[in-house]
N, C-alpha and C positions, 0 to 999 in steps of 0.2 A: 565449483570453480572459485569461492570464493576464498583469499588468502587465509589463512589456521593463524590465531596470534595468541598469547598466554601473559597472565601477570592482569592489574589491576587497569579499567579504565578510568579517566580522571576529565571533570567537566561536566559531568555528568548532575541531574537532579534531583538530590536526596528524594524527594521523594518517589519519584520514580526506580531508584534503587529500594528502596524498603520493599516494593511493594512486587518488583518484579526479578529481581537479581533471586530472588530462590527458584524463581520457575525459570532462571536461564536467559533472562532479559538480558541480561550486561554480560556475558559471554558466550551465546547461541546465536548464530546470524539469524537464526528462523525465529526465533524466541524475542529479540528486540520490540517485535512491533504489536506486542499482546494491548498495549497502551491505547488510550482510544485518543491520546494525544501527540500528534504527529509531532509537533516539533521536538519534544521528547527522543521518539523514535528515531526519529531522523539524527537527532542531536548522537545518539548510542553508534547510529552505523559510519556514520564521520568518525566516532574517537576507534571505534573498530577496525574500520579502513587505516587511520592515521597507527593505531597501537602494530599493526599486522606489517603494513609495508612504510611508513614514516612519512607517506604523504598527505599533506593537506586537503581536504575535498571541501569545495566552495558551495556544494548544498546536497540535496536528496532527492530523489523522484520515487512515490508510487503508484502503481498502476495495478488495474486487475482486469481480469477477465474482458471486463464489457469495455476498458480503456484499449486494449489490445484489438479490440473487432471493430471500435472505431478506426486506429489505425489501418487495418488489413481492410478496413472499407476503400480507403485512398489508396492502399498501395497493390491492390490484388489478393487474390492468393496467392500462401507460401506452402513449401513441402517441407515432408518431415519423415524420415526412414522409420517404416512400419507404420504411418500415421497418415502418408499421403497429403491429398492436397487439402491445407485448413483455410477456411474464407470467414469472413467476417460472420458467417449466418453460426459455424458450425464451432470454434474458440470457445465458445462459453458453455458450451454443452460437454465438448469436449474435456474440458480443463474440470468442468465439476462433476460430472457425471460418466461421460463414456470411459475414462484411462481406466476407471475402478472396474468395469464391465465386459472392456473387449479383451478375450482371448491371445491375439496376436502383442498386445500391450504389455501381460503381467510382468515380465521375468526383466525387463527393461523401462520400466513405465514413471520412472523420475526421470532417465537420462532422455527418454523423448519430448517428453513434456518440457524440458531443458529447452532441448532443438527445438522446440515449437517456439516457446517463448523468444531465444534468440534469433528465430526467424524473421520472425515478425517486427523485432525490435531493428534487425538487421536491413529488412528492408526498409524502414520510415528513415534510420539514418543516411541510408544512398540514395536519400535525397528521390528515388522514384514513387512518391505518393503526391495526390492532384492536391496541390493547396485549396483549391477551392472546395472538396471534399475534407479533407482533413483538419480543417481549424474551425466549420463547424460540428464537426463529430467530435472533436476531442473538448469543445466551448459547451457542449451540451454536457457529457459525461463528467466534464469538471464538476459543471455545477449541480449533479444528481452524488459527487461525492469520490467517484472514481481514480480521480486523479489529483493526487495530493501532491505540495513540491516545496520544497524547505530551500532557506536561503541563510549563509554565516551572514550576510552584509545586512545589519540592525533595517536599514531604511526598508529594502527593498522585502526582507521577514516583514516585517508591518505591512507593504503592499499585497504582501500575498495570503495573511491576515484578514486583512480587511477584504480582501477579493473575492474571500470562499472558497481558496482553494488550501490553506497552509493547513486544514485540518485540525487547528488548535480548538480546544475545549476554553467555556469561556473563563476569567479569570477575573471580571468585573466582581464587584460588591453586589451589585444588581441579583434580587430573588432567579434562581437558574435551576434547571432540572435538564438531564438530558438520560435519555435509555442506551444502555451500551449493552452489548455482548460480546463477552469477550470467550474465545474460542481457543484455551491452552492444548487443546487435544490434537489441533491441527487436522481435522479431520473433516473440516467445511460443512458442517453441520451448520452453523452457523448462516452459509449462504441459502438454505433450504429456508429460514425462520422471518415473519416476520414480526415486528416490531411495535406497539404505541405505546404511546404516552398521556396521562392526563395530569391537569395541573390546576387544583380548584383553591384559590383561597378563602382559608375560614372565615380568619380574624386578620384586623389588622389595626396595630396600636402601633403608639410610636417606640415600644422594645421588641416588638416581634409582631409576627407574619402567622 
């Protein structure tokens, strides 16, 4: 559903074009967010948005899986043609694992998955989800990573920055190491794996670490 646009995006950050414009970053709505730095990402689907239909968007939101089951924890279950009723237990299994598995799914199993998402999104914006379920479900899941949210306004990108939620990679001088995986295949492989990091220093003088 989302607008087709062509020709050059502009505003964009060199280095983020070098590294991802072959694999479709800078022209693939699905391709944008290979990045493991959101405001990056975010920064691509604003000039995307702005190149496709001419308008301005004032930031980004993303979400996955377990920010959705928070959601549908406040608002109920929602329905979804061929998929029935999804609740907060059952979104996350669904979305990674059942579409790929269930029979009744295969032959339409983007455009349900669609309806689910929009479901769900649909019902948190009519306003029918319990605030007092929903702002701590969606407070926790930010801060496990979930829910990421970009802002054009310089101050309020810094508030959200510093808050743990804007997703940026750090950009300090400061010795840094972070483990990413990045998943060009689209294939959610990715959510099956996990993850560490070790970080020992050897040496340390005043030219290097």
């Amino acid at each position: 559903q989302l607008p087709p646009f062509s020709g050059e995006l502009t505003g964009l950050d060199p280095d983020f074009e070098e590294r991802y414009a072959v694999s479709g970053g800078t022209s693939l709505w699905v391709n944008a967010n290979m990045s493991p730095n959101f405001p990056d990402v975010a920064t691509t689907w604003e000039a995307m948005w702005r190149k496709a239909t001419g308008q301005q968007l004032d930031g980004a939101l993303a979400l996955d899986p377990r920010a959705l089951a928070a959601a549908l924890a406040a608002t109920g279950p929602v329905r979804a043609p061929a998929v029935g009723a999804v609740d907060a237990k059952r979104i996350e299994r669904l979305v990674l694992h059942d579409q790929y598995v269930l029979p009744e799914l295969a032959s339409q199993r983007k455009t349900l998955m669609l309806g689910v998402g929009s479901a769900a999104i649909d019902a948190l914006l009519a306003g029918s989800a319990s605030p007092k379920v929903l702002l701590p479900g969606l407070r926790d899941v930010a801060r496990q990573g979930h829910v990421l949210v970009h802002s054009r306004v310089p101050a309020e990108q810094a508030r959200l920055v510093s808050g743990g939620i804007g997703g940026a990679v750090d950009r300090s001088t400061q010795p840094f190491a972070q483990a990413v995986v990045v998943n060009a295949g689209g294939n959610k492989l990715d959510s099956w794996l996990d993850s560490s990091l070790g970080y020992r220093v050897e040496e340390c003088t005043r030219s290097r670490r």
